[in-house]
N, C-alpha and C positions, 0 to 999 in steps of 0.2 A: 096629506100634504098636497101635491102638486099632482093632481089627476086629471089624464089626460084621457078622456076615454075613446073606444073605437082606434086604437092606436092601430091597428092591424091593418083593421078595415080602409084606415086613410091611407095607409101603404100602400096598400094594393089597387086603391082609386087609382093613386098619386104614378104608379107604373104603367098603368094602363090607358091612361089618360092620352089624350092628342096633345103636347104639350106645344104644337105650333097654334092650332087650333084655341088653344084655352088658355093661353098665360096668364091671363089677369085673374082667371079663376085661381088657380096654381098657386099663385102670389098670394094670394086672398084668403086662401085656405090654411097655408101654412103662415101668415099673418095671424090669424082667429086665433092658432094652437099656442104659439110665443106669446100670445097677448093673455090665454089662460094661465099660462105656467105663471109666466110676469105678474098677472095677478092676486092667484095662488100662495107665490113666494111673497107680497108685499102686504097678503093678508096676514101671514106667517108673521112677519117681520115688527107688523105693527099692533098685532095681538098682545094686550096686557095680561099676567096672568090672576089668576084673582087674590083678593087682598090675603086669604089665609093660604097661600100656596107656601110650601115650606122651602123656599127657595133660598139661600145665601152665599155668600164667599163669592170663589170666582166666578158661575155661572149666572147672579146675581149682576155681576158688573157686565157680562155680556150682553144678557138680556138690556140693561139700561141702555147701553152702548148704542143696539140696533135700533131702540125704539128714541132715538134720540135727548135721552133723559140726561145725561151728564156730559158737563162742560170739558170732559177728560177723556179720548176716546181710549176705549179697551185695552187697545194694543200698548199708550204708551202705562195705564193702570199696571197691567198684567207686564210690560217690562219692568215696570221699577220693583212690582213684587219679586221675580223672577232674581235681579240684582241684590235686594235685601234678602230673600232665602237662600241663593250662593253666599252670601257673605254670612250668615249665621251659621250656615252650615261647616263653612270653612275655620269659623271660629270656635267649633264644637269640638271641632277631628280631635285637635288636640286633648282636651277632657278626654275625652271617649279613648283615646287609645292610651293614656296617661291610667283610668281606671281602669284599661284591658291588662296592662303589667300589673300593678296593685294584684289585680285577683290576682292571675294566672303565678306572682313570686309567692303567696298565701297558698295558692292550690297545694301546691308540692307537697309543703311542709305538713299542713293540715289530712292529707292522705294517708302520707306517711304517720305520722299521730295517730292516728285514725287503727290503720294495721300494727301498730306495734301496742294500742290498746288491746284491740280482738288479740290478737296472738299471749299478749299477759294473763289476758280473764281465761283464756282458753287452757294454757299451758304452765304459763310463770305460776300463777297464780296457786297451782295445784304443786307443782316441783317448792315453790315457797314455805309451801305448810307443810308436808311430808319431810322436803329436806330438814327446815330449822325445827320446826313442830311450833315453832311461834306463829300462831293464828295472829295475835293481835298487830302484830309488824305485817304479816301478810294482807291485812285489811286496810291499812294505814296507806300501806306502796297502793293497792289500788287505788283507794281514793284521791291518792297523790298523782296518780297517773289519768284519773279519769276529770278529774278538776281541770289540769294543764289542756288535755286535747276539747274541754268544753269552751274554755277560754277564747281556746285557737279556735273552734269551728265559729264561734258566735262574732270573733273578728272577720272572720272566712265570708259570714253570711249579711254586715255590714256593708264591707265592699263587694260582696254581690250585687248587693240591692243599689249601691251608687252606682256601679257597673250597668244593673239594669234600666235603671231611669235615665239615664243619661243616653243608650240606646235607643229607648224607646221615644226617646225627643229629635234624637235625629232622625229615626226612620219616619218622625210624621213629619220633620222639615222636606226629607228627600220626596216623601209621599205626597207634601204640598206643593212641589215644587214638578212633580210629576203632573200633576192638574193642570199646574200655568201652562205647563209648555203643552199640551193636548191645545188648550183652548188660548194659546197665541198662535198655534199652526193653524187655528179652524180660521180665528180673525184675521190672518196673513192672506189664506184662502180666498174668504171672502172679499177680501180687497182686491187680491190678482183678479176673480171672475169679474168685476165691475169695473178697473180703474183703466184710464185711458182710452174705454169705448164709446163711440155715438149713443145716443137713444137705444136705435136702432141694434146694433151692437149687443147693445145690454139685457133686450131682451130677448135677442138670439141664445146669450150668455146664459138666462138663466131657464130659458127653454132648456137646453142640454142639460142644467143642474139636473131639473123635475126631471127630463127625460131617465135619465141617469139614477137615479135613486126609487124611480118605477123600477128600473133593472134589477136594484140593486136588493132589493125590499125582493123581489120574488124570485131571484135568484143566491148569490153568495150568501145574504144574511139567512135567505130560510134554512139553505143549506148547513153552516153555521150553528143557526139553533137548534138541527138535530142533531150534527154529530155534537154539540155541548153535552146535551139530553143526554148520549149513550154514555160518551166520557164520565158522567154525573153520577151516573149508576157504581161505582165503585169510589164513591168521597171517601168514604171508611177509612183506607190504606191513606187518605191525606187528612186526616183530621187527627187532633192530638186531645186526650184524654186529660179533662180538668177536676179538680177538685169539684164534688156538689153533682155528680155524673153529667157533666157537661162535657162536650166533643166541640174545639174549635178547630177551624180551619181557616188559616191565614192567610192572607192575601197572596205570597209567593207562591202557594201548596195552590189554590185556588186556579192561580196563571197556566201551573203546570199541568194541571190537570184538564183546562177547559177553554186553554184562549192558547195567546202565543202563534205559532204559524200552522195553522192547522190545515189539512191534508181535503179542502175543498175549495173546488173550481173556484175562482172567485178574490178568492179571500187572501190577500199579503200579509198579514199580521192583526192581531187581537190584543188588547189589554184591560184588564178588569181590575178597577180602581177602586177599591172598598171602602165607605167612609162613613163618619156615624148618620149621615143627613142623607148620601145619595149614594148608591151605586151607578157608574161611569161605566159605558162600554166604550172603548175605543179603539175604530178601528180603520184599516185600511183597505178598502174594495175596487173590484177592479171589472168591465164589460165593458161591451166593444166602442161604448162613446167614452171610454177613458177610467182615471183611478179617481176615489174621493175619498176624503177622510168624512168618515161618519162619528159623530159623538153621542150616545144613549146616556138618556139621564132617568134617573127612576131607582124604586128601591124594591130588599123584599120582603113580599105580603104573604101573607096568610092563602093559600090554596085550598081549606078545607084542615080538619080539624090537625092531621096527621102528615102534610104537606105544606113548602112554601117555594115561595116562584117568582119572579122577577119581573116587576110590574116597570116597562115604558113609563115616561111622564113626558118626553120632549126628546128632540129628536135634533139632531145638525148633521146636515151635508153640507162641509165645505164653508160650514159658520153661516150658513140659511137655517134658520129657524122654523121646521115643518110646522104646517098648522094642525094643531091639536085633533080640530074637530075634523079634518080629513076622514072620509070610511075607510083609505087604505090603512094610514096611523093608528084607525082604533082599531084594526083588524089587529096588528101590532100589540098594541097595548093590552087587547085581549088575548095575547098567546098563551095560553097555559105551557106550552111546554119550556119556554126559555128561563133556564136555570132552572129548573124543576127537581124541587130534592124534596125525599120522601122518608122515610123512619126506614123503609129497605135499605136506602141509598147509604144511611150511615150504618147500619146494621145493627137496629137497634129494634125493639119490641114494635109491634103495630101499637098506634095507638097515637093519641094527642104528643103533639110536639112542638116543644119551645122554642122561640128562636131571638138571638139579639143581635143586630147587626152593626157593630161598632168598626171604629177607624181600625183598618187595617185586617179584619179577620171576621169571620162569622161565629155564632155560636148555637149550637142545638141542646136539646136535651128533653129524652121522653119524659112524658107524665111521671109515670113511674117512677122516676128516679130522684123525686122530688125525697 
């Protein structure tokens, strides 16, 4: 992104310096460094990505935004989405909690069904043919009793299924709607660091971005990345056991287990956005030239036959679009350990491991279990 190099070194010119003696030096020096960042970020900004980059939705509209592609800027795009996904969502509730009664007045009944079968085949069933010695009525009431509670559960498992699609619609409304607001607070961002300043101003302004996410990159976020790494080491206890020996772990289990407000310098808050095109980090960082909101965009890959891990693609502080080709960025991008999950991690056999990354949840599954 925005590298600034000898940062130290100019510090400590910059202290020891004769500053009556040398102002224009002074000037001129810390001129050269704004006028790098400034740079930096406008290479960033104006960066196309290439034509097969699997980029869409809201990040897609960002990107256009910055690079002055669309007659609509982001922010009012991303509001009006923002208005239409509150308003579906609010038109959902109802469904959704209309199908949560349906089950849960069906649950009761269908239970109860359910135990006074077991308890007949177990008990009635034998007291029926002992008591009357009529076998054939005894078989008769069973069947009679096993028809009725097949009835009820397959009603039962009807409105499950409405019950569940109808959830499952609104959790990717909230989920989509979780995205807009990440990337209107980035575009908000990036408006305050810019608007109302000189030239001059502005590229003081985005001096401190770069300066600021040099911090931020080799402090709270590395920090970050490892305690994720340890946290990661027991996914197990958050992964739920699928048909086909598949373990998924869902977006919530994910949060709690590896973002959220976690317990390093640095770092205000975490949230990890899972979605079928891109895994989102989003977060909140904090060093002594102030807080940023940082946005990770990227998904994850393959680490080796028996491992996967969370490959960077792009990067935002504060709705600045770092430059890809930065050496800091691909140091980044090259991290093996961020998200790093391995066949231990779920506690499952060594060996090749599957993985699918869809909206809202992950999924594994050894070789093996094929």
């Amino acid at each position: 992104m925005i590298t600034v190099r000898n940062r130290q070194r100019a510090r400590d010119d910059t202290a020891t310096r004769d500053a009556i003696a040398r102002p224009a030096a002074v000037r001129a020096r810390r001129r050269a460094r704004a006028l790098l960042a400034l740079g930096a970020l406008l290479v960033a900004l104006l960066w196309a990505p290439p034509a097969d980059a699997h980029i869409t939705g809201v990040f897609l509209y960002f990107l256009k935004d910055v690079q002055g592609q669309t007659g609509q800027t982001s922010l009012d795009i991303l509001a009006g989405q923002l208005r239409e996904t509150d308003a579906r969502i609010r038109a959902l509730e109802p469904q959704v909690e209309a199908a949560r009664r349906a089950y849960e007045a069906q649950l009761g009944p269908a239970q109860k069904a359910v135990r006074f079968y077991s308890l007949y085949a177990a008990e009635g069933f034998a007291g029926a043919v002992f008591g009357s010695g009529n076998v054939v009525d005894a078989l008769a009431n069973a069947v009679m009793v096993r028809d009725v509670v097949q009835r009820d559960l397959a009603r039962l498992q009807e409105t499950a299924a409405a019950y569940r699609v109808l959830k499952e619609r609104r959790a990717e409304l909230v989920a989509y709607r979780d995205l807009l607001e990440a990337f209107t607070e980035a575009e908000e961002r990036h408006r305050a660091v810019l608007q109302g300043k000189s030239a001059q101003d502005q590229e003081l302004a985005l001096y401190t971005v770069s300066e600021n996410w040099e911090e931020i990159r080799s402090g709270p976020l590395r920090g970050y990345i490892d305690w994720a790494a340890a946290r990661l080491s027991g996914l197990r206890a958050a992964a739920a056991a699928e048909a086909g020996g598949w373990l998924a772990v869902d977006e919530a289990a994910f949060n709690r287990l590896a973002a959220g407000r976690p317990p390093v310098q640095g770092v205000e808050a975490v949230r990890v956005l899972l979605r079928a095109d891109h895994v989102y980090v989003v977060g909140r960082f904090r060093t002594a030239l102030g807080e940023r909101q940082v946005i990770l965009v990227g998904q994850m890959a393959r680490a080796g036959a028996g491992a996967v891990r969370y490959q960077v693609e792009y990067a935002l502080v504060d709705g600045f679009l770092i430059d890809p080709q930065d050496p800091q960025m691909r140091e980044l991008v090259a991290d093996d350990r961020f998200f790093r999950i391995t066949a231990a991690d779920l506690g499952v056999p060594a060996g090749t491991l599957q993985f699918e990354q869809e909206s809202g949840r992950l999924r594994f599954r050894p070789a093996a279990a094929r």
